[in-house]
Every structure is written in structure tokens, then in C-alpha cells.
C-alpha positions in Angstrom: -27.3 -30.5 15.1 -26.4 -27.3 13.2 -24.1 -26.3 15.6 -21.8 -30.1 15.3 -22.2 -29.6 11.9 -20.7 -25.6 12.1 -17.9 -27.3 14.2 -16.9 -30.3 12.0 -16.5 -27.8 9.1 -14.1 -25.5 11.0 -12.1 -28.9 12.6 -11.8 -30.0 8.9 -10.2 -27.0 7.9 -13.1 -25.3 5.6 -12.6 -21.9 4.9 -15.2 -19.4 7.2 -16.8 -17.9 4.7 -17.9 -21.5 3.3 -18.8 -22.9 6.9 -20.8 -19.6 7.5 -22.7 -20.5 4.2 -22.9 -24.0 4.3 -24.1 -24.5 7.6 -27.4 -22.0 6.8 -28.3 -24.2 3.9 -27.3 -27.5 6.2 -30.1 -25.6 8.7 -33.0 -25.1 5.7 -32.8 -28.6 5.0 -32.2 -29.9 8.5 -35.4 -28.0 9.6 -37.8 -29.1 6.5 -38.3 -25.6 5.9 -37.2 -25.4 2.0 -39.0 -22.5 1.2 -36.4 -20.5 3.1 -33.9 -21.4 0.1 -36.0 -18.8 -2.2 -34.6 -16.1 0.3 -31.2 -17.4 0.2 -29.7 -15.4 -2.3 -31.5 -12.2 -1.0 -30.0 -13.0 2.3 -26.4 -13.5 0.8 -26.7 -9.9 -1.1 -28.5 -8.4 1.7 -25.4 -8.6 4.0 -23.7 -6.5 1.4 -26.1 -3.5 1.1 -24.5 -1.4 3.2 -23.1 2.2 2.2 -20.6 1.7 5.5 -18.9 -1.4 3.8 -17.8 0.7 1.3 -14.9 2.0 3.8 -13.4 -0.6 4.0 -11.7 -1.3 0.2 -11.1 2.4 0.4 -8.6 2.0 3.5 -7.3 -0.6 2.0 -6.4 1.6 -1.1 -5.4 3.9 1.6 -2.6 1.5 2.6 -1.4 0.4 -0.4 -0.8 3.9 -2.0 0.7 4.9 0.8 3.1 2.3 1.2 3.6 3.3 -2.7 4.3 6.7 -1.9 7.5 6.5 0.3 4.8 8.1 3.7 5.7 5.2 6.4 9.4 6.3 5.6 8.7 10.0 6.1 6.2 9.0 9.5 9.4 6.9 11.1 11.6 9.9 10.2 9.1 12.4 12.2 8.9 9.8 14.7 12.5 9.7 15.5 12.4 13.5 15.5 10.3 13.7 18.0 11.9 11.1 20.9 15.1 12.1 20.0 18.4 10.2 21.8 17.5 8.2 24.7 18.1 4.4 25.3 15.8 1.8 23.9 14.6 5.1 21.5 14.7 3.3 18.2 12.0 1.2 19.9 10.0 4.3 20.9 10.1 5.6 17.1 8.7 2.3 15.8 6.0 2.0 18.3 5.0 6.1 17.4 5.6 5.7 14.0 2.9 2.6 14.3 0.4 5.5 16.1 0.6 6.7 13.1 0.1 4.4 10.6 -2.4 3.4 13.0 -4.6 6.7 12.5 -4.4 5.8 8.4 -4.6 1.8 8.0 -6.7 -0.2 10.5 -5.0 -3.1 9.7 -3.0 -5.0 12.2 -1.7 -7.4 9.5 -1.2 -5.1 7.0 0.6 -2.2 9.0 2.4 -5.6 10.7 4.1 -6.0 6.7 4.4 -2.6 6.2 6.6 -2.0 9.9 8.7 -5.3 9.1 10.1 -3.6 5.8 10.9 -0.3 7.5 11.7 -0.9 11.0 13.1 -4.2 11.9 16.2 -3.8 9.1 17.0 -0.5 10.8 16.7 -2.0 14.2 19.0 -4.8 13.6 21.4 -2.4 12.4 21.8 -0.7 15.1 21.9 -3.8 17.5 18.5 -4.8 18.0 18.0 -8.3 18.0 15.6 -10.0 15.2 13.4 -11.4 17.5 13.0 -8.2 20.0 12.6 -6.0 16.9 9.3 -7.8 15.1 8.0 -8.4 18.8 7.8 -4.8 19.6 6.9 -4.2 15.3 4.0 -6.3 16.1 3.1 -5.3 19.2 2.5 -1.8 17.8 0.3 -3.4 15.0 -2.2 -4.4 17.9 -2.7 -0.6 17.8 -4.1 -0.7 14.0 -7.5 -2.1 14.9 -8.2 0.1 17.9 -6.9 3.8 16.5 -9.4 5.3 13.9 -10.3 4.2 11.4 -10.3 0.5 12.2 -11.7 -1.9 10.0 -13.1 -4.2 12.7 -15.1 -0.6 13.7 -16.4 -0.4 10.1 -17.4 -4.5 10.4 -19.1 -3.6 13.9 -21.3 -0.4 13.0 -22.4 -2.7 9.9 -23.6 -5.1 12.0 -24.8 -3.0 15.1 -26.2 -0.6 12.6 -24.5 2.4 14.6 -22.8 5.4 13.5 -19.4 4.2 11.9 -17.9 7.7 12.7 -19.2 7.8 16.4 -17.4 4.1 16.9 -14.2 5.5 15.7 -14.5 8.2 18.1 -15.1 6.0 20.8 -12.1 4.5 20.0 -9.2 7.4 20.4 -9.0 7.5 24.0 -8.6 3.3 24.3 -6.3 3.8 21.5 -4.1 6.8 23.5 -4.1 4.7 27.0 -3.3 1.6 25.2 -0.3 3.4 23.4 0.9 5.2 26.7 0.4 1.7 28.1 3.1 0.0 25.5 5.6 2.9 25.8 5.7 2.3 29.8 6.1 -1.4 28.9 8.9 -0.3 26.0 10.6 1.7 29.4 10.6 -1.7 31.2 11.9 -3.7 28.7 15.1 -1.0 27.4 16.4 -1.3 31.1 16.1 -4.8 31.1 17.2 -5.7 28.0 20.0 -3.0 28.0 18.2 -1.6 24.2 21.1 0.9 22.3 20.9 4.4 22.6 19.4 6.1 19.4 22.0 8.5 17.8 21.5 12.0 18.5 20.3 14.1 15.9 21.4 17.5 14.8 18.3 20.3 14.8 19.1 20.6 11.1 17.9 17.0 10.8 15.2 17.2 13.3 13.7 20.2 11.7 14.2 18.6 8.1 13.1 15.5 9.1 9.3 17.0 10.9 9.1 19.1 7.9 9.4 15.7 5.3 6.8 14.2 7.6 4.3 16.9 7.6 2.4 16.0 4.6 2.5 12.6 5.7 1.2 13.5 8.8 -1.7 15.6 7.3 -3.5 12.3 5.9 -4.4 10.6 9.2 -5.2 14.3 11.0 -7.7 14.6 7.5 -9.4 11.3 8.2 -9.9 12.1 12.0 -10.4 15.8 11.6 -12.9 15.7 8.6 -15.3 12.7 11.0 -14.3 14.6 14.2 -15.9 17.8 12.6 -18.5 16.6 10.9 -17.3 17.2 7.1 -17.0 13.8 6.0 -18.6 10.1 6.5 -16.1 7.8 7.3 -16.3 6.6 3.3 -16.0 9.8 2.1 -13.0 10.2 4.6 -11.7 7.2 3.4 -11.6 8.4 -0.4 -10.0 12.2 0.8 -7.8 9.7 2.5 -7.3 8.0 -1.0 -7.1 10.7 -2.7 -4.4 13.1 -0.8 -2.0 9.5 -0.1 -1.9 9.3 -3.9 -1.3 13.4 -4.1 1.2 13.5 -1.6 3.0 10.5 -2.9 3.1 11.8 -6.4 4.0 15.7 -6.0 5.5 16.2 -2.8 7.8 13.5 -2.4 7.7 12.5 -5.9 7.4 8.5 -5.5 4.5 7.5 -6.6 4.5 6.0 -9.8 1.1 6.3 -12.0 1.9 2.9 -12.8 2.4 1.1 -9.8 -1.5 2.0 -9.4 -3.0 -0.4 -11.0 -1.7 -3.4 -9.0 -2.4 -1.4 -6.0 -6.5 -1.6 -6.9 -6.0 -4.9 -8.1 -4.3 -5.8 -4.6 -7.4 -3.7 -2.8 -10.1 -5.8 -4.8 -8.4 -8.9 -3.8 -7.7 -8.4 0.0 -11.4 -6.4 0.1 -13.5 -9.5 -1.8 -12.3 -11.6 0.8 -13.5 -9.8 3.8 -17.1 -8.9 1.8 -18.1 -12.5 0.8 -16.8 -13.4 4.8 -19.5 -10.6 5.7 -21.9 -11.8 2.8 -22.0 -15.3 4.7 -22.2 -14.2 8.0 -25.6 -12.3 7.1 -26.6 -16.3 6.5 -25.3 -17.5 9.8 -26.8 -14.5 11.5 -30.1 -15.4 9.4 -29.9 -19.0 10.8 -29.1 -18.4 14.6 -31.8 -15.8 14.9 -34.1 -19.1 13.6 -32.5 -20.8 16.2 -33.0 -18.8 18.7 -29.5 -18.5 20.2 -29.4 -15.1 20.6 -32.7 -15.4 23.3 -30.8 -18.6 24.8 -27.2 -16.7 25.1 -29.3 -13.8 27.0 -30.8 -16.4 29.7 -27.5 -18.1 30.2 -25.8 -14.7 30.5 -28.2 -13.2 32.8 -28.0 -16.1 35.1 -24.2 -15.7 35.4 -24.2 -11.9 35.5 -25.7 -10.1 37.9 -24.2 -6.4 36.7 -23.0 -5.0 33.6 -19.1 -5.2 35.0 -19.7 -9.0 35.3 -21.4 -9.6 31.9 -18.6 -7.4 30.3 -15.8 -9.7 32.3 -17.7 -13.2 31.3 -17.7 -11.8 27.2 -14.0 -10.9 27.7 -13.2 -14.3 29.1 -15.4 -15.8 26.3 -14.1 -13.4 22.8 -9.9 -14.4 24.3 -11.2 -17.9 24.3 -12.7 -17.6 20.7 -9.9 -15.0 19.5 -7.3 -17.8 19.9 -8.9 -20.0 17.4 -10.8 -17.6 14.8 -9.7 -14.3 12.6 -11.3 -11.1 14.2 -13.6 -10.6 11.3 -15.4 -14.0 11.3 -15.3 -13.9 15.2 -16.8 -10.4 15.0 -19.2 -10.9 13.0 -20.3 -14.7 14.6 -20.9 -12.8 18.5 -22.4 -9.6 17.9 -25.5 -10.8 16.3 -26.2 -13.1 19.7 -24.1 -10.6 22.5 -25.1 -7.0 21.3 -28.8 -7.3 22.1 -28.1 -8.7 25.7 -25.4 -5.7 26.2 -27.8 -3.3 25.1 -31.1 -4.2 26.1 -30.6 -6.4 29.6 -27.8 -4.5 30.7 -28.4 -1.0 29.0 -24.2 -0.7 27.9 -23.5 1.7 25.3 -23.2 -0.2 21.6 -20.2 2.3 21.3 -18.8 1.2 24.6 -19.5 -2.8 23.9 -17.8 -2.5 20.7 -14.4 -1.1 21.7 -14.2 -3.7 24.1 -15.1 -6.7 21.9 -12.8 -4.9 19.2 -10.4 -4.6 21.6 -10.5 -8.2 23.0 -10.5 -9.9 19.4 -7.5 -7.7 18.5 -5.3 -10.4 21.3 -6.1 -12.8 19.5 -4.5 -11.9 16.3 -1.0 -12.5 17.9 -1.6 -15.4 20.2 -1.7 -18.9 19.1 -2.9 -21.7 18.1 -4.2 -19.7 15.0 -3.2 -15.7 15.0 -2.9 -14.8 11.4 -0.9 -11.6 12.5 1.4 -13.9 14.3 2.1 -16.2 12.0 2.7 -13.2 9.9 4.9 -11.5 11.7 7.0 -15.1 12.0 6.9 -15.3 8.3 8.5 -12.5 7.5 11.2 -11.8 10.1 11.9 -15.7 10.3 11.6 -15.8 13.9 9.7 -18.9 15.5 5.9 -17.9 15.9 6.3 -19.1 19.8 9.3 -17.1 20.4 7.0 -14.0 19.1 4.4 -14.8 21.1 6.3 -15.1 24.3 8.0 -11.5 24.0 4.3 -10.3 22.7 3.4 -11.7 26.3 4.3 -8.3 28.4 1.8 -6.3 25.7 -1.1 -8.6 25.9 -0.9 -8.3 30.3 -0.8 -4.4 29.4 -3.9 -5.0 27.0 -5.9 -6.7 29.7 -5.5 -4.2 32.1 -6.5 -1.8 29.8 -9.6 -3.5 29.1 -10.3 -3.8 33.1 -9.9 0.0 33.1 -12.3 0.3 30.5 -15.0 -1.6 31.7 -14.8 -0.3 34.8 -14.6 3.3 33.6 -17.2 3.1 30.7 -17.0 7.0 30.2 -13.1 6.5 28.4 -15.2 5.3 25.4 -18.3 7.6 25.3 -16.9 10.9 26.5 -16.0 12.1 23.0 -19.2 11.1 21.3 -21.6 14.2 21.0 
């Protein structure tokens, strides 16, 4: 009963954060048992008390000051240093350029918008067509969520109550495969697709153009370096971050303007209230299915289909690409752990570091495949490009994705190597 009612609200277009809510008072009443409505509220805030959440406004403020700051510009720049002249190059330099936006945003929709403005107008200059140039922009956004720090990390140590900072280690060598992975595929498709030759650059350029990005490439090397060596929580990473975006912006490349910071907070609190009242909600859903019983139920369906942790990793994949096509990866996050994380861990014994990269990882496809994929739909709005014209050149990266998830659940030891 509270589960039709859970799906009537999502087929009539109620926002998630409401259905999430809703349906847990829907289940107080349903059940008789009204005196859960005292707890209500204390359920609501209690999905908030969290001193990881607070990460996750501060890369957003990340993001937006350094978009402010002229430091995607500089990154490209470096980027094209580094490949240098070879054919389809312009493509390499957007797809490293999104590594390393990656390593500072952790947003596939926002580094998606910041990639449009900077990469696809020089792309089409040089001969690029429109379509080719947001696919491969977006495809490198699918990076954003997998490369520390990631935002769907932050949402999935919340919820799994694991070290934030350990989860974004798990996630650089996924993130380094899955990059090599898109770069073969970037190979594949400049022979096929005859992509122009980059121009070759002078060393005078190359050198100036590394030594511009250098600042700009001190920020994600900070965020990683300070979790990597124990110096710094992911929060407080995430305000150094803040802080030496906002620095770098201001005196070394002199294009920050104090006053464009105020609308850049303003912009954070926005884009961050949405995500925190989705999260808020969810701790009421969780509430309810724990009630319910689902997660208990989920385990005794899932151990009757899987016989081995392989198997039970392949059946959630099958399951999260099923869901990913018709939620966001927040909501969907934050629906499945609650019922799949305690079967992972405790039938199956798989790492919680482990199990999260590969739901991240799975929910990330989702984003740019259809019928719903917000970063899709982005990508379409922006460039102008038909959504299913995206989403079949996007088609070669999601293959590469999957395989990469095979290899990691077959090789377990690419996630938790790192983590000390």
C-alpha cells in the first residue's frame, strides 16, 4: 500500500523530496500508529545532523568561484599543453581538462555547464561538429561524480556512516581506469570520425601556458593531498578548496571580482538547499522502510538469487541502470543504500568502500541516458543538440563504463588498495 502510493506520486510528477516525505506520513496514518508523527520532525532534522553534509555547499562554492575566477580557462590551456598536436587532440584536451575539473567539482551537471562554455565554442571552431563536441563534453562530466571529491561520495558516507575521506580514496583508481578508458575510446572515434589535427604549439606557449595553469592546478592536488595525508577532513578540504579558488582567482590571475561573490553564495545556498531537504526526506523514507521491513525482505530475495558476492554485485548493477534511467542519482542514492548496504556488508562481507564506488559509479549512467537524465537533458539544452542524438554518441562511453564496472567487481582490490 505505501509502496503504490510512493509510485503514484512519482507517475504524477511530484517532486522527490515531497514523495520521500509524503509517503512516511501516508505510512503513520496507513498503519494506525499516530504517535510516530511526534517523531516526525526529529526525523526530518535528524537526516541533517551530519558534520559530513557540510561538504557539500562548500564544493559547490568551490565551483562557482572557480568558474568566477577564469581557472577552467587556465586547466584547458595546461591541458592542451600537455597532448600537444595530434589528430582528434582538441578532444583529448577537453576530456583532460574535465580530469581536472573533476578533482575540484564533483558535479557532473555542473562541470557539464561549465565545459559547454569553454570547450564546445572552441571545438566548433576548429571543425568539430556541435553534436560530437557536447557528446565527448559530457562524456567527460561522467568523470565528475567518480574523481574526488564527489558529491554522491559525500551523500554515500552520510548514509553508510563511513569515512568520507576513505570513499574518496577508493574512488581515484575507478576514476584513472575510467579516464584511460574514455581516451582509448576518444582514439577510436578520431580515426573514424576523421577529428582535425590540434595546431602545434610553440615551447614558448607550452611553457607559458603550464606555468598559467599551475595555480589552477594546485587547488585539486590541495583537496586530494590535504585528505590523502591526513591534514584535512574532506569539509575542511572543501573550505582550503574555497578559500585558495577565491585567492587564486583574485591575485594571481586577477579575475575575481569581490563583487561577483555574493551571487556566487547565493547560487551555493540555492543549488545546496535542494539537495539537503532531498536528504532531510530521505531520512523519513529510510525511517518508514526500516518499519517496513524492506531492507530484511530485499536480503531474502537477494540471497536467493545470489549465490556469491560477484553475482549479488551484477543483480544491483542490473537493478541501479534500471532505476538510474528514471531517478536523479541523489534520490536514487539515497532510496537503495538504506535496503542494499546491509545485505553487501553483512551477507556477503563487500567492503562499504568497494559497494559504494560501484553503486556511485552505476547511478552516474544514468545521468546521461534517457527517459529522465538531468545531465542529458542539460547538456541538450545548452548546445541545442537533440537529447537522443546525445545520447546515441554518449553510447560508446556508457559500453566503456560497463566494462569498467565488470573489472571492478571482479577485481575488488582497484577500490580498496589505497585505503590505509
Amino acid at each position: 500500500m505505501v509502496v503504490a502510493f510512493f509510485i503514484v506520486l512519482l507517475a504524477v510528477g511530484v517532486p522527490v523530496a515531497f514523495v520521500l516525505a509524503l509517503t512516511a506520513l501516508f505510512y503513520i496514518f496507513a498503519s494506525g500508529n499516530t504517535i510516530l508523527l511526534d517523531s516526525y520532525p526529529q526525523q526530518f532534522y535528524g537526516g541533517l545532523e551530519n558534520y559530513g553534509l557540510l561538504a557539500l555547499p562548500l564544493f559547490i562554492l568551490v565551483g562557482e568561484c572557480m568558474n568566477e575566477g577564469g581557472i577552467a580557462r587556465r586547466l584547458m590551456a595546461m591541458a592542451a599543453a600537455l597532448i600537444g598536436s595530434i589528430r582528434g587532440g582538441l578532444a583529448y584536451i577537453n576530456l583532460l581538462s574535465n580530469m581536472m575539473m573533476a578533482s575540484i567539482l564533483g558535479s557532473t551537471v555542473a562541470q557539464i555547464t561549465i565545459m559547454s562554455r569553454v570547450a564546445v565554442p572552441e571545438m566548433e571552431r576548429v571543425g568539430y561538429p556541435r553534436d560530437q563536441a557536447m557528446a565527448i563534453t559530457s562524456a567527460g562530466g561522467m568523470l565528475a561524480p567518480i574523481i574526488p571529491p564527489s558529491m554522491l561520495f559525500v551523500i554515500f558516507g552520510v548514509i553508510a556512516q563511513i569515512s568520507i575521506g576513505d570513499l574518496f580514496i577508493a574512488g581515484i583508481i575507478p576514476g584513472v581506469i575510467l579516464g584511460l578508458a574514455f581516451f582509448a575510446v576518444l582514439g577510436w572515434m578520431a580515426r573514424r570520425h576523421d577529428f582535425p589535427a590540434t595546431e602545434p604549439l610553440g615551447w614558448r606557449c607550452r611553457v607559458k601556458a603550464l606555468r598559467d595553469g599551475l595555480a589552477a592546478g594546485l587547488i585539486p592536488l590541495l583537496i586530494v593531498g590535504s585528505i590523502l595525508g591526513g591534514l584535512a577532513t574532506p569539509t575542511e578540504a572543501a573550505a582550503l578548496a574555497c578559500l585558495a579558488s577565491i585567492l587564486v582567482g583574485r591575485f594571481v590571475y586577477r579575475e575575481f571580482d569581490l563583487r561577483a561573490l555574493w551571487p556566487a553564495l547565493v547560487r551555493t545556498a540555492r543549488n545546496s538547499s535542494i539537495v539537503l531537504v532531498l536528504i532531510a526526506a530521505a531520512n523519513l523514507f529510510s525511517w518508514v522502510i526500516t518499519y517496513e521491513n524492506l531492507p530484511a525482505l530485499a536480503a531474502q530475495w537477494i540471497q536467493a538469487a545470489a549465490g556469491s558476492p560477484q553475482t549479488f554485485l551484477l543483480l544491483v548493477t542490473l537493478a541501479l541502470l534500471a532505476v538510474g534511467m528514471v531517478l536523479d542519482p541523489i534520490p536514487a542514492l539515497i532510496l537503495v543504500v538504506p535496503v542494499l548496504l546491509p545485505v553487501a556488508t553483512g551477507v556477503y562481507h563487500i567492503s562499504a568502500f568497494h559497494f559504494g564506488v560501484i553503486v556511485c559509479l552505476t547511478l552516474v549512467m544514468g545521468l546521461l541516458t534517457p527517459p529522465v537524465g538531468s545531465a542529458l537533458f542539460t547538456a541538450s539544452a545548452l548546445s541545442g543538440v537533440r537529447a537522443e542524438r546525445l545520447a546515441l554518441l554518449l553510447l560508446p562511453y556508457l559500453l566503456v563504463m560497463l566494462v569498467v564496472m565488470l573489472l571492478l567487481i571482479f577485481v575488488p582490490s582497484l577500490t580498496t588498495v589505497l585505503i590505509r
